[in-house]
C-alpha positions in Angstrom: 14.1 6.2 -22.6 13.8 2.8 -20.6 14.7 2.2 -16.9 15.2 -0.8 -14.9 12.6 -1.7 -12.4 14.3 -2.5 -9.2 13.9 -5.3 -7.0 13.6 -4.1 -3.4 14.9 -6.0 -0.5 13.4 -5.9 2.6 13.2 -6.7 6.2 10.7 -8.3 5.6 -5.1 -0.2 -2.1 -16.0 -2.2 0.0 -17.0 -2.6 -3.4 -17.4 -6.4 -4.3 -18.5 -7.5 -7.9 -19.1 -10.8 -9.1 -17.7 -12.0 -12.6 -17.6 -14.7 -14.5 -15.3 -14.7 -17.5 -14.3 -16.6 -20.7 -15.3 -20.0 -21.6 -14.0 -23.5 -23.1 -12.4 -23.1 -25.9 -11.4 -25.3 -28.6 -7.9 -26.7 -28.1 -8.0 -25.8 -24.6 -6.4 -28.6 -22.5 -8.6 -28.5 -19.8 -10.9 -31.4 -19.0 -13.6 -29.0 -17.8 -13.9 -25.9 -16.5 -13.5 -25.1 -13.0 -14.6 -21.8 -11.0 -11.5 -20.6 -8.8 -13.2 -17.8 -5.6 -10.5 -15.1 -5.6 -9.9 -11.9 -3.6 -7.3 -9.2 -4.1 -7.5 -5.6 -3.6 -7.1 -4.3 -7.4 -10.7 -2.6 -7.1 -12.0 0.6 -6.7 -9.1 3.7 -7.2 -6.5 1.1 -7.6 -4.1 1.4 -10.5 -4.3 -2.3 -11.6 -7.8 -2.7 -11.1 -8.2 -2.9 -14.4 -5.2 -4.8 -15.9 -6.3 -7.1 -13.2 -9.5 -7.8 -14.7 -7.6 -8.0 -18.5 -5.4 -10.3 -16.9 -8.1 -12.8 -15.6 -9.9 -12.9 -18.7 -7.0 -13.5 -20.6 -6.3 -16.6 -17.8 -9.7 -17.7 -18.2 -9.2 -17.9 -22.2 -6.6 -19.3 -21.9 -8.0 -22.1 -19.8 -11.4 -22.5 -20.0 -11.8 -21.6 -16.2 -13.9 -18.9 -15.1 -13.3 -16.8 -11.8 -15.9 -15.3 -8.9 -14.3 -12.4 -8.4 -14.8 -10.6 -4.8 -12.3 -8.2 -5.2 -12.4 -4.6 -2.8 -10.7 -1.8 -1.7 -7.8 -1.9 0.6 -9.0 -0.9 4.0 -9.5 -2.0 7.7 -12.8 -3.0 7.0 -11.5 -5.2 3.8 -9.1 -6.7 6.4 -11.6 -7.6 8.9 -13.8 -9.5 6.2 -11.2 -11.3 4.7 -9.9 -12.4 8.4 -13.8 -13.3 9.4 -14.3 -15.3 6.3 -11.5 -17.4 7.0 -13.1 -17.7 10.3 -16.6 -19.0 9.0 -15.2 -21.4 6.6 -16.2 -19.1 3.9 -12.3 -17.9 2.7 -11.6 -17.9 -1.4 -9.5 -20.7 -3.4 -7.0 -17.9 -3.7 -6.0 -14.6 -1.8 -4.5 -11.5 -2.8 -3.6 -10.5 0.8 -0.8 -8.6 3.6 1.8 -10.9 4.7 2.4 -9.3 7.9 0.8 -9.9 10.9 -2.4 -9.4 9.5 -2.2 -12.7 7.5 -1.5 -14.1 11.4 -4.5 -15.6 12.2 -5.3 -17.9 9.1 -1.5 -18.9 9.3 -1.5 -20.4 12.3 -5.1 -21.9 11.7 -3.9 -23.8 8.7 -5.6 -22.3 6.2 -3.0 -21.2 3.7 -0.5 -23.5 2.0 3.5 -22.7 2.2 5.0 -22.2 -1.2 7.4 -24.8 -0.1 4.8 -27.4 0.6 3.6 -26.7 -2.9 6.8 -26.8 -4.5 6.6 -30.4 -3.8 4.3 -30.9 -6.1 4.6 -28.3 -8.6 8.2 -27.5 -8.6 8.2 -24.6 -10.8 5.7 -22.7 -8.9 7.1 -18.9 -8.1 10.3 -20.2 -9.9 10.8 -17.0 -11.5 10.9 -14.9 -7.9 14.1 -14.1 -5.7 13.0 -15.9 -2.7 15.0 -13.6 -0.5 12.5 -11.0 -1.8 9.6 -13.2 -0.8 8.1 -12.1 2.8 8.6 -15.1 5.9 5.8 -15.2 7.7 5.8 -13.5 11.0 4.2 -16.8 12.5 6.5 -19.9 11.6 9.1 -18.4 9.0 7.9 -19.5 6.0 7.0 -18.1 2.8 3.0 -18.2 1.3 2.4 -15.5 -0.5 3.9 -14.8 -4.2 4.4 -11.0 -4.4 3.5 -8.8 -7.6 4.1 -5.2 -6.8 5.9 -3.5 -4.2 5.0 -0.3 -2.5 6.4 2.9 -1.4 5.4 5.7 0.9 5.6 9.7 -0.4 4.7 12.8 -0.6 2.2 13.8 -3.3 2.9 17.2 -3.9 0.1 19.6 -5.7 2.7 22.3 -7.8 -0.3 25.1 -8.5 -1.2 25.6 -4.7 3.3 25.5 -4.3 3.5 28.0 -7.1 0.9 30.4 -5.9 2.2 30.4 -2.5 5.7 31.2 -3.7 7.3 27.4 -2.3 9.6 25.5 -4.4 9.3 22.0 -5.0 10.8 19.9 -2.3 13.7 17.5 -3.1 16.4 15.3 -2.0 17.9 16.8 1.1 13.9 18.2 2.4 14.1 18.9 6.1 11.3 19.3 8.7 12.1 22.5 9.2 12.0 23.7 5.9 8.9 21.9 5.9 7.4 23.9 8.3 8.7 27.0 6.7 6.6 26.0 3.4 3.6 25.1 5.7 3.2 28.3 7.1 4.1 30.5 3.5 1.4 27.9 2.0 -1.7 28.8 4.8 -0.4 32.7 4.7 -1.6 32.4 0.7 -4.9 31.1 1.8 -4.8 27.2 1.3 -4.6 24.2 3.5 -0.8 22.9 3.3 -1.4 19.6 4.3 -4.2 17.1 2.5 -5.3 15.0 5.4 -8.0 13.7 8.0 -6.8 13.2 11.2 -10.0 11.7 12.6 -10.3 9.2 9.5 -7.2 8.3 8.2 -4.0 9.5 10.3 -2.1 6.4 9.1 0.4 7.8 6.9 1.7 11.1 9.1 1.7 8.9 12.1 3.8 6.5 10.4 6.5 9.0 8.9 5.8 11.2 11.9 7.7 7.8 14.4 9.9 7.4 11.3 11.4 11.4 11.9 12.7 9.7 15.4 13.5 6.5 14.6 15.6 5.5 11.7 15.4 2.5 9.0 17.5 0.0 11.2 15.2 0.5 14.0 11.5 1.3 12.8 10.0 -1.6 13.2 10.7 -2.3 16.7 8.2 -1.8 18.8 8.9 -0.1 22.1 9.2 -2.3 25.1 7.2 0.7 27.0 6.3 4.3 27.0 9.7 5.3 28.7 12.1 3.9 26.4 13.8 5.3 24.5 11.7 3.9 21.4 8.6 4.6 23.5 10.2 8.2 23.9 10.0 8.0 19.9 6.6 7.3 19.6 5.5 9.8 21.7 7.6 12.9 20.1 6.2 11.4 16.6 2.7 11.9 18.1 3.7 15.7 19.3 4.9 17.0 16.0 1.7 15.7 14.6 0.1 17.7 17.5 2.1 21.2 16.3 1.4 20.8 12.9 -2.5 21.2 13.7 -2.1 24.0 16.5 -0.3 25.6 13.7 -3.1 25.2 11.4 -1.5 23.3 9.0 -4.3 20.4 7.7 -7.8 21.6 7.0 -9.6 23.4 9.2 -12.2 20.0 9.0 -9.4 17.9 9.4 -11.1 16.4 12.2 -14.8 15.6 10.9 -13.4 14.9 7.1 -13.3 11.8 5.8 -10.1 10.9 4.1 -12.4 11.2 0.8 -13.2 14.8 0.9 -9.1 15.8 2.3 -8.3 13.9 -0.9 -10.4 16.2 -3.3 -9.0 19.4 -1.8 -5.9 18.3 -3.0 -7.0 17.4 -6.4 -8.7 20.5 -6.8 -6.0 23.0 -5.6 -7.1 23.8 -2.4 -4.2 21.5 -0.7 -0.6 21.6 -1.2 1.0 18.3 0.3 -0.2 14.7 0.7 1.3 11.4 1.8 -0.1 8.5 0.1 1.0 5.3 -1.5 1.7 4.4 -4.7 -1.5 3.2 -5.6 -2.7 6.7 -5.1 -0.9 7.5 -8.4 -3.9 5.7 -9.9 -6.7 8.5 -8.0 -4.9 10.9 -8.7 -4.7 10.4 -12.4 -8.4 9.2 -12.3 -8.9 12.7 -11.0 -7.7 14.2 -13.4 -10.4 12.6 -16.2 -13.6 13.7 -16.8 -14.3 10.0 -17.0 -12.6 8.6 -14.2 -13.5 4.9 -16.3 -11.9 6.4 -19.6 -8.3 6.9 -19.8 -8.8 8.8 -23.5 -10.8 11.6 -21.1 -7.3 12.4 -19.0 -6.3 16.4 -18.7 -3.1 15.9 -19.2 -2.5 19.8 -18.1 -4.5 19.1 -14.8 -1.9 16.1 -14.6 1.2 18.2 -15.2 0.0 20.0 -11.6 1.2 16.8 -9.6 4.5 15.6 -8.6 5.7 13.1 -6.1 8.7 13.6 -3.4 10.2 12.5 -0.5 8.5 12.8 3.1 10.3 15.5 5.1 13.0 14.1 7.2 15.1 14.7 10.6 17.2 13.0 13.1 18.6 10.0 11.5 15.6 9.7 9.0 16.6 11.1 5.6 13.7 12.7 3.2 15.0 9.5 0.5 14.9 7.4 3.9 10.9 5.8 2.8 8.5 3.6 4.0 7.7 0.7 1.1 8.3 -3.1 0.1 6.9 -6.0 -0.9 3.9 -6.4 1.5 1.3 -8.7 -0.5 1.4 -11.4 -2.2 -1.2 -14.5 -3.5 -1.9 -17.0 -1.0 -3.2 -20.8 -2.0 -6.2 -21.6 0.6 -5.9 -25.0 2.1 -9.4 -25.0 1.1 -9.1 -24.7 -2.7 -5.6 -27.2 -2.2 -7.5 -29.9 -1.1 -9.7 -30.1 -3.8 -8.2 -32.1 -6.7 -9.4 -29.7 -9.8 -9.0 -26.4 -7.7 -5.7 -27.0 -6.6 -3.8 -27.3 -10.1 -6.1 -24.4 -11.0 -5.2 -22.5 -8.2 -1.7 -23.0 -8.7 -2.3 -22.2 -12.5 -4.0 -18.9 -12.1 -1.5 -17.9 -9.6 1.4 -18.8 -11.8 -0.1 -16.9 -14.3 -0.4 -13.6 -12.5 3.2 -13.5 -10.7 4.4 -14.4 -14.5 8.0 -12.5 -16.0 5.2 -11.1 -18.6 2.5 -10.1 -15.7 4.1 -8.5 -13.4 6.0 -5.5 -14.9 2.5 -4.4 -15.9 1.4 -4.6 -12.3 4.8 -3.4 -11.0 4.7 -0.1 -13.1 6.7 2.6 -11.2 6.5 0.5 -7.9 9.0 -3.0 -8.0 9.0 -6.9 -7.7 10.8 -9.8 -6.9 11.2 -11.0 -10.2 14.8 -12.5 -11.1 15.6 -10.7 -13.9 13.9 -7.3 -13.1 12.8 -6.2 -17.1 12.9 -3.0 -18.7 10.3 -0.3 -19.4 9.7 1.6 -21.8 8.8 5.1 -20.2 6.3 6.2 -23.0 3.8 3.3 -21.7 3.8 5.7 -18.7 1.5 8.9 -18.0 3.9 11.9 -16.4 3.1 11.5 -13.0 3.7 7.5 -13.5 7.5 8.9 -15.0 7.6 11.0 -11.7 7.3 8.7 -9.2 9.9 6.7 -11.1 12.4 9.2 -11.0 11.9 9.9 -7.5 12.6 6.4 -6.8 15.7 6.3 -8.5 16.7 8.9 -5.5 15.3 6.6 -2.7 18.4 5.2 0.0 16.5 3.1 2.0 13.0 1.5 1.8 11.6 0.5 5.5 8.4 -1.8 5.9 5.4 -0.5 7.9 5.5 -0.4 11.7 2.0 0.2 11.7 1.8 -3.6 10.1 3.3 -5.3 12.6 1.5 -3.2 16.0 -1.7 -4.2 14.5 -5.2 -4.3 16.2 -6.9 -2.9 19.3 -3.8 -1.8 19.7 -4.0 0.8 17.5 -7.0 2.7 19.1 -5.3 5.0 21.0 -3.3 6.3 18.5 -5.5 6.1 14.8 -8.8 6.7 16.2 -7.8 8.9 19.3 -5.3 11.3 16.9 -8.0 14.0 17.2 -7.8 13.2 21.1 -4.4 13.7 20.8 -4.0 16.8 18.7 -6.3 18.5 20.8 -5.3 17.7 23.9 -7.8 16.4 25.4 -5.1 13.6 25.9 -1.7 13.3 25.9 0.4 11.9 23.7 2.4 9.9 26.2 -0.8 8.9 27.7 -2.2 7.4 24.1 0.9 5.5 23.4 0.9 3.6 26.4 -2.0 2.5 25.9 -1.4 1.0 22.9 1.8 -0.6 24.0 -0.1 -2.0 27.0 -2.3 -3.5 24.3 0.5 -4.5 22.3 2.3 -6.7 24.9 -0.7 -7.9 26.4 -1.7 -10.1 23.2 
């Protein structure tokens, strides 16, 4: 059976290795090789990590060219080196990066080219993508980055811990309440309902949790104070996270865990529910190998033990209501533009990878902004890979990241005081305006 990828349209995943790869070839056009420095994030548990590196060898083939690859994990500490090298002079020829407000700083410095300003030269360049799907940037309104996958927000769902504790599978029309319901049945039977660490990585509950009192036309605002009424928001979102751990619903370490060790718990039946991205599709199956490197090593009956759904909803939020896009993209470095060999390399590699025959492998179960959106042939897919697609087919709304756009010291308060927070040592109101005061203070 085959199913249509679909474009989203929006508002708007450190280990480094070094690698050369292919060489000159005859026939190849190219006068002589040339060395292009790139960074994405398709390393470590990420899905495409590998058809990223199948993909560049094939490019350098192809070419002659060979690529330093400094590829890492998506994290804040990936962010921060990306953001300092671009600082020191020492950014790559080309970027696999946000294109929120943490691509900010370099934008406004220069240091990326426009896809306009390179359409000048190379007309065809991201010819193939529906610029509406393309991100502006948040500093000048312009589009730099040409987007490969999307991304969505849900809830990873572990059915042997929801079968043993007698819960069904939630679906479509999954309310809060209910959710609760299955959180307490789930810790009566002696597990941990929800997979998380609140003193590591609170991102994705505190997200959803503002979401539950928000709604998708007004998420990404950020509140003006504490005591509006999207202030008001905030700081309920923060509370329910608060009653879900006096209730006992994460791990009992939820505090002192790293999001690591939450993460196993789920994989090995001792957690019901986690909320992840779609890149965590690839861990999970990983997982589920005895070889996380060998996909021939997959238990496919461990696999049939996960699903994916949708995120609990209330108030205007519906469970379908997620949080996902189109939120990175390849950026040309002025850098690599003003070299004379880099730049037509640059511009070659990227064309390459944001290809019509590219990007449906990267795009799997997730989207893209490709014009003609092409069709998949489900087989190619593992189950949980089918899953996720079929639980996309449900979503009614897609919603970018607030968290994207209040970015910085001004998330302190919040991400690294949740346990603060939970606890009580301090309130809720108190945390968010602080971060707002941060916020508007920038």
């Amino acid at each position: 059976m085959k199913k249509r990828i679909l474009s989203l349209i929006l508002a708007s995943a450190m280990v480094c290795s070094l690698a050369g790869c292919g060489s000159k070839e005859t026939g190849n056009s190219a006068d002589h090789s040339v060395e292009l420095n790139v960074t994405t994030t398709f390393a470590g548990e990420d899905g495409n990590a590998q058809n990223f590196k199948t993909a560049v060898d094939e490019w350098c083939k192809q070419t002659g060219n060979t690529v330093a690859d400094t590829s890492a994990t998506s994290d804040e500490t990936f962010k921060t080196r990306v953001i300092t090298d671009f600082e020191t002079g020492s950014e790559p020829d080309v970027l696999f990066f946000f294109n929120g407000a943490d691509a900010n700083s370099f934008i406004e410095a220069g240091k990326v080219v426009s896809i306009d300003d390179i359409r000048a030269e190379f007309p065809d360049y991201a010819a193939n993508m529906n610029d509406d799907l393309i991100a502006d940037s948040l500093v000048d309104g312009k589009k730099y980055a040409v987007p490969v996958n999307g991304y969505w927000e849900a809830m990873f769902v572990n059915t042997e811990v929801l079968d043993a504790a007698g819960v069904t599978l939630p679906g479509a029309g999954y309310t809060w309440d209910q959710f609760k319901e299955d959180c307490q049945k789930i810790k009566d039977a002696g597990y941990a309902p929800i997979a998380c660490a609140l003193g590591n990585i609170p991102h994705y509950w505190w997200e959803f949790s503002i979401f539950n009192h928000t709604s998708p036309e007004t998420h990404l605002n950020i509140p003006e104070s504490v005591d509006s009424a999207q202030g008001a928001a905030w700081v309920a979102g923060m509370e329910d996270i608060k009653e879900l751990y006096e209730a006992g619903f994460f791990p009992e370490n939820t505090l002192s865990a790293t999001d690591d060790e939450t993460f196993a718990m789920f994989t090995e039946g001792k957690a019901a529910f986690l909320i992840d991205g779609s890149w965590k599709v690839g861990g999970i199956v990983n997982a589920c190998q005895s070889d996380p490197e060998d996909p021939s090593t997959l238990d496919t009956d461990k696999l049939a033990k996960f699903d994916v759904t949708y995120v609990p909803g209330q108030g205007d939020r519906k469970a379908t209501d997620l949080i996902g896009g189109l939120s990175m993209g390849y950026y040309i470095t002025t850098k690599a533009w003003e070299d004379p060999d880099k730049k037509a390399a640059a511009v070659s590699f990227i064309s390459y990878m944001t290809s019509d025959d590219i990007v449906p492998v990267f795009a799997q179960h997730t989207a893209s902004a490709l014009k003609n959106a092409p069709e998949v042939d489900e087989s190619a897919f593992n189950p949980l890979q089918v899953k996720a697609m079929e639980m996309m087919s449900g979503v009614t709304s897609l919603t970018g990241a607030v968290q994207d756009v209040f970015q910085g010291d001004c998330r302190v308060s919040t991400f690294d005081g949740m346990p603060e927070i939970v606890t009580g040592r301090v309130s809720a109101e108190e945390a968010v305006a602080e971060g707002l005061d941060a916020y508007h203070a920038q």
